[in-house]
N, CA, C and O atoms as CSV, one atom per row, in Angstrom:
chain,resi,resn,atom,element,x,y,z
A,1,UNK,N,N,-8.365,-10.138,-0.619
A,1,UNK,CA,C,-9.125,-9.035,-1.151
A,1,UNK,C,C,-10.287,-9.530,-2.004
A,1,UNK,O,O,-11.355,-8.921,-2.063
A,2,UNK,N,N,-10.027,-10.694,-2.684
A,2,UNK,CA,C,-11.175,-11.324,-3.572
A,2,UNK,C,C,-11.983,-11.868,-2.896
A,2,UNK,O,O,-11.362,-12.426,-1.991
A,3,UNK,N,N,-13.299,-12.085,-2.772
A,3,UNK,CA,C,-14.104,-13.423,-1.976
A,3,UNK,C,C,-14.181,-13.914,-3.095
A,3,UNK,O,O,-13.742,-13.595,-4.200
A,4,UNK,N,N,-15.188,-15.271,-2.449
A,4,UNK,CA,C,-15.422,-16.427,-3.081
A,4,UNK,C,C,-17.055,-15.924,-3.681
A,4,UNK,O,O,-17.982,-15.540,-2.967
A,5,UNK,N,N,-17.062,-16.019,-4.711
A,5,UNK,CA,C,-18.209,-16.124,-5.713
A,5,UNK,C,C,-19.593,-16.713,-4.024
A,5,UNK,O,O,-19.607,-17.820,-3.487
A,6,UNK,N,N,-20.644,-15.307,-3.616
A,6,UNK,CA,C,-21.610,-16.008,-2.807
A,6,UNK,C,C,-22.274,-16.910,-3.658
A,6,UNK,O,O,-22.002,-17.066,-4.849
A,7,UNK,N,N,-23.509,-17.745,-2.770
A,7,UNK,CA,C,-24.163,-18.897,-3.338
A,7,UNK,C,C,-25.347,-18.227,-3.228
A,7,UNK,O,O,-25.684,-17.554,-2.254
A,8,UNK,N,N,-26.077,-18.438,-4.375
A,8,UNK,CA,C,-27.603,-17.818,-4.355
A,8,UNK,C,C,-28.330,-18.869,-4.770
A,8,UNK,O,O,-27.774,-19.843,-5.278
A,9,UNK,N,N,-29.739,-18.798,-4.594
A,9,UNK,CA,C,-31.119,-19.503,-4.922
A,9,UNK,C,C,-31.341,-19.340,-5.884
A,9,UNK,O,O,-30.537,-18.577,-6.419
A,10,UNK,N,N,-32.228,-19.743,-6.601
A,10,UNK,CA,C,-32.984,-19.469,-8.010
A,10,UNK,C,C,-33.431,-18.376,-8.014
A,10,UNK,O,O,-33.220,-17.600,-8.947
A,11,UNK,N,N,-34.443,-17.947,-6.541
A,11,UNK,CA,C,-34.726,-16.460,-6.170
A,11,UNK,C,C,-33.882,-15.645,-6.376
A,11,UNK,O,O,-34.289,-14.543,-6.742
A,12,UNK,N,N,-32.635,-15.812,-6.253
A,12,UNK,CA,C,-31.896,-14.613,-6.139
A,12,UNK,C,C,-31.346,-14.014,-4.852
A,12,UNK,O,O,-30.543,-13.083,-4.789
A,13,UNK,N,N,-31.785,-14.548,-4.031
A,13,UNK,CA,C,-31.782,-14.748,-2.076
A,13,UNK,C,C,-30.308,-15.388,-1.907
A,13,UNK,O,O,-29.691,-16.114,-2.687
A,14,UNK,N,N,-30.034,-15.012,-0.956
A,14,UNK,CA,C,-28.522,-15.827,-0.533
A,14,UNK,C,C,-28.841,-16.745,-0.261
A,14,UNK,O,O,-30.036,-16.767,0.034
A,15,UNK,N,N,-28.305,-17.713,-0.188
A,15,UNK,CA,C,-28.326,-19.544,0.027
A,15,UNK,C,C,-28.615,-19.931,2.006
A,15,UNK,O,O,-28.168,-19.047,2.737
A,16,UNK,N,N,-29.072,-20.744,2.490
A,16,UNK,CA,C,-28.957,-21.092,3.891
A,16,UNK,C,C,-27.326,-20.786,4.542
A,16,UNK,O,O,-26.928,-20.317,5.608
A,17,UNK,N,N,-26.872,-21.137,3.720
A,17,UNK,CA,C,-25.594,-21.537,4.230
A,17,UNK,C,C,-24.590,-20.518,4.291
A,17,UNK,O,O,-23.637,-20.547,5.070
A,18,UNK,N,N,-24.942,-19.157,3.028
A,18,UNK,CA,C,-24.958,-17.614,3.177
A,18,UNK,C,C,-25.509,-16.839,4.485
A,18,UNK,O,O,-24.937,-15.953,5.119
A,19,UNK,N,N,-26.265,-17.183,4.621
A,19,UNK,CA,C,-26.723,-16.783,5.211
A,19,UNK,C,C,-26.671,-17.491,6.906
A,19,UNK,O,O,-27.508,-17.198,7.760
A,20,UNK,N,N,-25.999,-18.051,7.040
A,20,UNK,CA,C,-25.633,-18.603,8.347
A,20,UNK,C,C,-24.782,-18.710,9.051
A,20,UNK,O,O,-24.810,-19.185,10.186
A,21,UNK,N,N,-23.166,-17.924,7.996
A,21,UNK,CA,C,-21.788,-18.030,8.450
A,21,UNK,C,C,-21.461,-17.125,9.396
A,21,UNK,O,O,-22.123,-16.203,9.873
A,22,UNK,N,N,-20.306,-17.515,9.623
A,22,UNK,CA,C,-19.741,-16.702,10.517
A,22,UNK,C,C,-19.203,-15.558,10.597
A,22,UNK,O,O,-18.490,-15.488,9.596
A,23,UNK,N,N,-19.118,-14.707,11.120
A,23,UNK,CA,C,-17.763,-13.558,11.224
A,23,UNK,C,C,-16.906,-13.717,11.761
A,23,UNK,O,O,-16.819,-14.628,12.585
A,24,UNK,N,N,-15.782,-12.744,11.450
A,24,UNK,CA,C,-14.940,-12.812,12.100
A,24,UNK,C,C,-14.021,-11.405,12.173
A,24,UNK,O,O,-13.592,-10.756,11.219
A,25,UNK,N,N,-13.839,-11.117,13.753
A,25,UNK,CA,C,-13.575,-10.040,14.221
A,25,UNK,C,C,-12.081,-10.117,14.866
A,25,UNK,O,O,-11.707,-11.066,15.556
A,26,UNK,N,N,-11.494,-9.285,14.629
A,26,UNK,CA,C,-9.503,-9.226,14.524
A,26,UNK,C,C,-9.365,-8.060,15.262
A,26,UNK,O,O,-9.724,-7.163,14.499
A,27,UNK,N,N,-9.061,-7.606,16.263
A,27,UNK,CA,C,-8.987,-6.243,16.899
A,27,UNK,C,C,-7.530,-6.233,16.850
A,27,UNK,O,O,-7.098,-7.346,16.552
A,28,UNK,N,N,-6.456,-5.196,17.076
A,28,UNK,CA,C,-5.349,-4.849,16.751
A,28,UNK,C,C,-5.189,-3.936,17.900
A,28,UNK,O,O,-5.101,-2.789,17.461
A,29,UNK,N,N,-5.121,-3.964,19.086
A,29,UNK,CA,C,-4.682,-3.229,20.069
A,29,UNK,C,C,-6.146,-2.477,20.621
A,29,UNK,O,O,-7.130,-3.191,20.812
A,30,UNK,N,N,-6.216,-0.935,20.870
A,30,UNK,CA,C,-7.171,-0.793,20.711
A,30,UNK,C,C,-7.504,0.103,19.952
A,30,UNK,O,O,-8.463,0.812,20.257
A,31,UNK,N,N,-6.690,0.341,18.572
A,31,UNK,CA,C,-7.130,1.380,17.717
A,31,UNK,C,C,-7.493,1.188,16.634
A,31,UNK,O,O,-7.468,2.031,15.737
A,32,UNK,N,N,-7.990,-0.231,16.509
A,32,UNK,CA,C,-7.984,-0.773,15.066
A,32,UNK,C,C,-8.931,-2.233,15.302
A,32,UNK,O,O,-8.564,-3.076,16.120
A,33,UNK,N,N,-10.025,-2.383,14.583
A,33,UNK,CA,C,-10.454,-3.561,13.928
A,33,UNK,C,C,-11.424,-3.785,13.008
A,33,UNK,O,O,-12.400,-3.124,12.657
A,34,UNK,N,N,-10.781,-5.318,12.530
A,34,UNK,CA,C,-10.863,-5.630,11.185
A,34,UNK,C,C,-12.230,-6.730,11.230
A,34,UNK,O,O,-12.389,-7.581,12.106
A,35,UNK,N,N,-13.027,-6.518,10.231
A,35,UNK,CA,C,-14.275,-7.177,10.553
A,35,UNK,C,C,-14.451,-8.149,9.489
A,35,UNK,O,O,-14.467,-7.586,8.394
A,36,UNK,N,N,-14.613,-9.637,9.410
A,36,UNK,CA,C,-14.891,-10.138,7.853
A,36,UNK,C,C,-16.628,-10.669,7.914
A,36,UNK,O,O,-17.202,-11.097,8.915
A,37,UNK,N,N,-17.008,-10.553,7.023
A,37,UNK,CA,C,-18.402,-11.825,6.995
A,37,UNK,C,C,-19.527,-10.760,7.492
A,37,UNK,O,O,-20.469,-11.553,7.503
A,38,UNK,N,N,-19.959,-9.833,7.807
A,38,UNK,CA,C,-20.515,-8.737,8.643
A,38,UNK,C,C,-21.580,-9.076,7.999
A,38,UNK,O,O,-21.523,-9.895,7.082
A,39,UNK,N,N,-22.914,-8.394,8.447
A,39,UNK,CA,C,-23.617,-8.570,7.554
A,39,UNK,C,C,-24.282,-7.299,6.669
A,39,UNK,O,O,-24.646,-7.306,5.493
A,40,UNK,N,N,-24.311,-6.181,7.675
A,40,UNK,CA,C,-24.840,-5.227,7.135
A,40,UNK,C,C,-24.834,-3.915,7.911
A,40,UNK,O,O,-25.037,-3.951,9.124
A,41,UNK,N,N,-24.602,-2.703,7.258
A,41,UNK,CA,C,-23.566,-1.647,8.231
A,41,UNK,C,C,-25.317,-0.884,8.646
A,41,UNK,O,O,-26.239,-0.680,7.857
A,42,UNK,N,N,-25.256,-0.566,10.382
A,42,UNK,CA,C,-25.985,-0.031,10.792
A,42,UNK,C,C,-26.420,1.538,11.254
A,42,UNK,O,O,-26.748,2.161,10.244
A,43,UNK,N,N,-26.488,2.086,12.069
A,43,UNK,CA,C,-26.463,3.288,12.256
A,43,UNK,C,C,-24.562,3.482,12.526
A,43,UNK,O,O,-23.883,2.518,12.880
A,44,UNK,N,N,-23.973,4.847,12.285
A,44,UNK,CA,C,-22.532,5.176,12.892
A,44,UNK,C,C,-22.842,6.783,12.837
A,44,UNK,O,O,-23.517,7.578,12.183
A,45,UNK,N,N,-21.704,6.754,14.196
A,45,UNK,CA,C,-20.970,8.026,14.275
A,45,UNK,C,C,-19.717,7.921,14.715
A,45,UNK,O,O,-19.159,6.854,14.458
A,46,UNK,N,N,-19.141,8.692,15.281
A,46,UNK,CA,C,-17.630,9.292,16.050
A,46,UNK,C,C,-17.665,8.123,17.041
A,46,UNK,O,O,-16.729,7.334,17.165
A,47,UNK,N,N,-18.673,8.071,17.655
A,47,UNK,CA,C,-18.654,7.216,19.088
A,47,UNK,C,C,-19.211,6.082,19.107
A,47,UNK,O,O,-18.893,5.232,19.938
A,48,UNK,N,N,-20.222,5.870,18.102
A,48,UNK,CA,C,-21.007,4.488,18.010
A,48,UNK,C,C,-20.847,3.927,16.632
A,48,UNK,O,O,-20.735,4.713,15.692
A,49,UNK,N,N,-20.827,2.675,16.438
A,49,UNK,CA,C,-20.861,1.442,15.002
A,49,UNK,C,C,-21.895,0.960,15.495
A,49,UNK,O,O,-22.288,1.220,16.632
A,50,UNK,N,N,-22.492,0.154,14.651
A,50,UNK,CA,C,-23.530,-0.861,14.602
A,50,UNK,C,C,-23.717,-1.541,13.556
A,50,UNK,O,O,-24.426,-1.015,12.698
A,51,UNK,N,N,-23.298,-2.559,13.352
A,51,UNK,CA,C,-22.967,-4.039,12.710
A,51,UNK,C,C,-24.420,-4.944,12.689
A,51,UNK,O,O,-25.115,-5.227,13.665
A,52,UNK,N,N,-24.567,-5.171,11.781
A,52,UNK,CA,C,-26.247,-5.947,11.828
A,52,UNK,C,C,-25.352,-7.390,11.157
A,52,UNK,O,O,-24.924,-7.518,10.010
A,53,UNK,N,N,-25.265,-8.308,12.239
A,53,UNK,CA,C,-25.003,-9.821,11.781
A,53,UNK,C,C,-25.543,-11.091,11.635
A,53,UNK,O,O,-26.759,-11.130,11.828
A,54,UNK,N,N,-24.913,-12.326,11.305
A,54,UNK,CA,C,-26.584,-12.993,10.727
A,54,UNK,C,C,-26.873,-13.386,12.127
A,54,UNK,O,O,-28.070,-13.279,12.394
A,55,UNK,N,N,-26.295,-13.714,12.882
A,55,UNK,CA,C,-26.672,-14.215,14.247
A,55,UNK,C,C,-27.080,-13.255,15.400
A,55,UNK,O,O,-27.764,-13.625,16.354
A,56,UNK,N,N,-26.435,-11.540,15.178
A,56,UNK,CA,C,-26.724,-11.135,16.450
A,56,UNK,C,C,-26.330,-9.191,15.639
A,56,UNK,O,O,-26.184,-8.895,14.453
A,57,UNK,N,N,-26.290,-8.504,16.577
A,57,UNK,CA,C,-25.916,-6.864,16.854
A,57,UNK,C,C,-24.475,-7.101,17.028
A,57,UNK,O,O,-24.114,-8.212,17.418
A,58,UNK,N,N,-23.509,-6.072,16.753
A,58,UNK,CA,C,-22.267,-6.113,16.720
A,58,UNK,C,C,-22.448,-4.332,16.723
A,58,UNK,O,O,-22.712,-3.593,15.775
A,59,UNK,N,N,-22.098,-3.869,18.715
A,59,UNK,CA,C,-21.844,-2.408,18.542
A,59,UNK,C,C,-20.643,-2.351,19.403
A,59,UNK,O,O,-20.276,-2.880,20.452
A,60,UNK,N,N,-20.048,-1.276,18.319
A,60,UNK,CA,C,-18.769,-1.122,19.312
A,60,UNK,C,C,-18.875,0.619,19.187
A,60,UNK,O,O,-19.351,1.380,18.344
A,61,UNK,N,N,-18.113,0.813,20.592
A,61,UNK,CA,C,-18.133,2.188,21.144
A,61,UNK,C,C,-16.780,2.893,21.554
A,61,UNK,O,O,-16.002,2.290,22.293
A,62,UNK,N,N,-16.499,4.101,21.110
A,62,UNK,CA,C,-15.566,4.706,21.131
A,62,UNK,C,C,-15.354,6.265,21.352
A,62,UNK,O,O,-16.131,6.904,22.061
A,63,UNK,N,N,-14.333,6.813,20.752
A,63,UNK,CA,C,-13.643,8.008,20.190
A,63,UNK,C,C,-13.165,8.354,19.336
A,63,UNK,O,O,-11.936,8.396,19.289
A,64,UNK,N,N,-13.840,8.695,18.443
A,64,UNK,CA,C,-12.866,9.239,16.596
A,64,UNK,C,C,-13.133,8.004,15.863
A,64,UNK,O,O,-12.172,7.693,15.159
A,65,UNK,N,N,-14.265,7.081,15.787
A,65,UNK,CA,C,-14.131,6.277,15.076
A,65,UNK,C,C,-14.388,6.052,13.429
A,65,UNK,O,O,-15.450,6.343,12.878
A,66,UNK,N,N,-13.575,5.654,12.954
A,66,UNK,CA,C,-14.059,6.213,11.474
A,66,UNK,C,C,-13.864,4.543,10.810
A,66,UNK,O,O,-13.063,3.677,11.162
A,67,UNK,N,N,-14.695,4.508,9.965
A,67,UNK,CA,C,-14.846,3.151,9.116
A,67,UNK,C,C,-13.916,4.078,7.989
A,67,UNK,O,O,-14.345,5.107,7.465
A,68,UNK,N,N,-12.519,3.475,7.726
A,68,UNK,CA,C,-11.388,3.226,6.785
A,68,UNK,C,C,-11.986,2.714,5.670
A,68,UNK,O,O,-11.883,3.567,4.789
A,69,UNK,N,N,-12.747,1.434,5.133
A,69,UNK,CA,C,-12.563,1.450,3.939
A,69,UNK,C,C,-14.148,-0.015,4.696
A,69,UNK,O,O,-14.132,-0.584,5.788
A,70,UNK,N,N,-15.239,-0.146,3.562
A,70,UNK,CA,C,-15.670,-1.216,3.705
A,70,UNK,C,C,-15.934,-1.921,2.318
A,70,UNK,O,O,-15.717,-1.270,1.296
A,71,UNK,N,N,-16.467,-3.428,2.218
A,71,UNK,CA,C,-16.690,-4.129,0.793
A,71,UNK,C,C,-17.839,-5.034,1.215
A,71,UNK,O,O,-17.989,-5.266,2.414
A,72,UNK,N,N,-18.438,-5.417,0.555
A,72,UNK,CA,C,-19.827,-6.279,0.995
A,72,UNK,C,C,-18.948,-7.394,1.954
A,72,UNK,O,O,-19.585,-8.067,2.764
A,73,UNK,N,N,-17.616,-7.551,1.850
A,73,UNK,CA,C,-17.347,-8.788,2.772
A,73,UNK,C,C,-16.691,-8.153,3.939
A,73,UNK,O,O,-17.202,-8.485,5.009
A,74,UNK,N,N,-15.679,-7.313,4.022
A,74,UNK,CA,C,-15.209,-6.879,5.077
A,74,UNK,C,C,-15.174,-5.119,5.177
A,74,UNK,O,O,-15.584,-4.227,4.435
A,75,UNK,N,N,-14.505,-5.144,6.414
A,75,UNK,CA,C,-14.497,-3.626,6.521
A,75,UNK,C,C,-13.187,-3.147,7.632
A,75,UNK,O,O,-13.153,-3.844,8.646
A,76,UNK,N,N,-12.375,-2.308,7.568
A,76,UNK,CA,C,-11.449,-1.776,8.749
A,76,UNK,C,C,-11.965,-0.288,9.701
A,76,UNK,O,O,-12.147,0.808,9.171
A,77,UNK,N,N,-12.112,-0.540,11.005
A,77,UNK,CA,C,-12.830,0.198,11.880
A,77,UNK,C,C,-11.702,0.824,12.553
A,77,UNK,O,O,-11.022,-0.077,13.044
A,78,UNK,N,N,-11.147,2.095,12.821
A,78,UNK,CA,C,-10.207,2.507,13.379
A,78,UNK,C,C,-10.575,3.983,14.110
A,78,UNK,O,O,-11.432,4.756,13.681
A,79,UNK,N,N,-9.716,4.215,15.345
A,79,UNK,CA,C,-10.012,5.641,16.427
A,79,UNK,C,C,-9.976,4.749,17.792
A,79,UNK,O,O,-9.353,3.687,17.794
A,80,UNK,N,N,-10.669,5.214,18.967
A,80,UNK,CA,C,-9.934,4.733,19.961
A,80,UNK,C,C,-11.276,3.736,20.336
A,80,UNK,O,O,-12.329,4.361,20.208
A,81,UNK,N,N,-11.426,2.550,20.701
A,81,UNK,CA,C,-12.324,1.306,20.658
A,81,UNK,C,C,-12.215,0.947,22.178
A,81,UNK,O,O,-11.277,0.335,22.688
A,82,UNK,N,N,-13.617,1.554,22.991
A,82,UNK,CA,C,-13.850,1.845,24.396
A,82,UNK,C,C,-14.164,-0.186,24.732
A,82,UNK,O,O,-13.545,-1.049,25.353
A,83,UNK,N,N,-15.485,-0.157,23.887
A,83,UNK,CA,C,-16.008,-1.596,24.162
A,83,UNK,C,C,-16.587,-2.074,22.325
A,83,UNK,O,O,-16.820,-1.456,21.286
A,84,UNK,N,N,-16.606,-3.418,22.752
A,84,UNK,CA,C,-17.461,-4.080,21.694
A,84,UNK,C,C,-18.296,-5.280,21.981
A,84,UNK,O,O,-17.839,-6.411,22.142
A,85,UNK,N,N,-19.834,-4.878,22.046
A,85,UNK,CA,C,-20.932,-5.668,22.334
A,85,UNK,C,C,-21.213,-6.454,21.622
A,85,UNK,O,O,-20.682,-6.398,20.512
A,86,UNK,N,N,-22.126,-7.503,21.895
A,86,UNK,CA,C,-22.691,-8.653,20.812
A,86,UNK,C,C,-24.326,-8.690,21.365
A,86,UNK,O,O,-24.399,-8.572,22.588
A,87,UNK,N,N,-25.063,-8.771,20.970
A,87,UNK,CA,C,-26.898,-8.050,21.133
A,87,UNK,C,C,-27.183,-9.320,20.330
A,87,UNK,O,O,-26.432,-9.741,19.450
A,88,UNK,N,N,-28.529,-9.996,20.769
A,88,UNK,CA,C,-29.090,-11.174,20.308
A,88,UNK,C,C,-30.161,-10.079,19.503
A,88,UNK,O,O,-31.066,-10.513,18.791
């Protein structure tokens, strides 16, 4: 539940190395998933998410989808999870 203290610049900017990690995506059947490292929450509705990540688009498509709970580091995505894309 805690992260790790991010790394910032003198600017105030996230660090290279912030800014270059990874995510990581945990799906749970198909009514449930768990997202860590994301970068930034995009357009949503019922049927569409959109995940802005440091490397790429993260949309996933559904039925009843409702974002459960999010935190600057993670988030739980739950309802019925048709597909999930990755967009350069």
């Amino acid at each position: 539940m805690f992260g790790k203290k991010r790394e910032k610049k003198e600017n105030g900017k996230p660090s290279w190395k912030e800014n270059h990690r990874a995510f990581v995506c945990t799906m749970n059947g198909t009514r449930e998933l768990q997202i860590e490292n994301y970068g930034s929450l995009g357009d949503y509705d019922e049927e569409k998410i959109v995940l802005h990540c440091y490397q790429c688009k993260m949309v996933i498509e559904g039925e009843r989808l409702c974002i459960e709970y999010f935190t600057d580091i993670d988030m739980r995505i739950t309802g019925r999870v048709h597909s999930v894309q990755f967009q350069k």
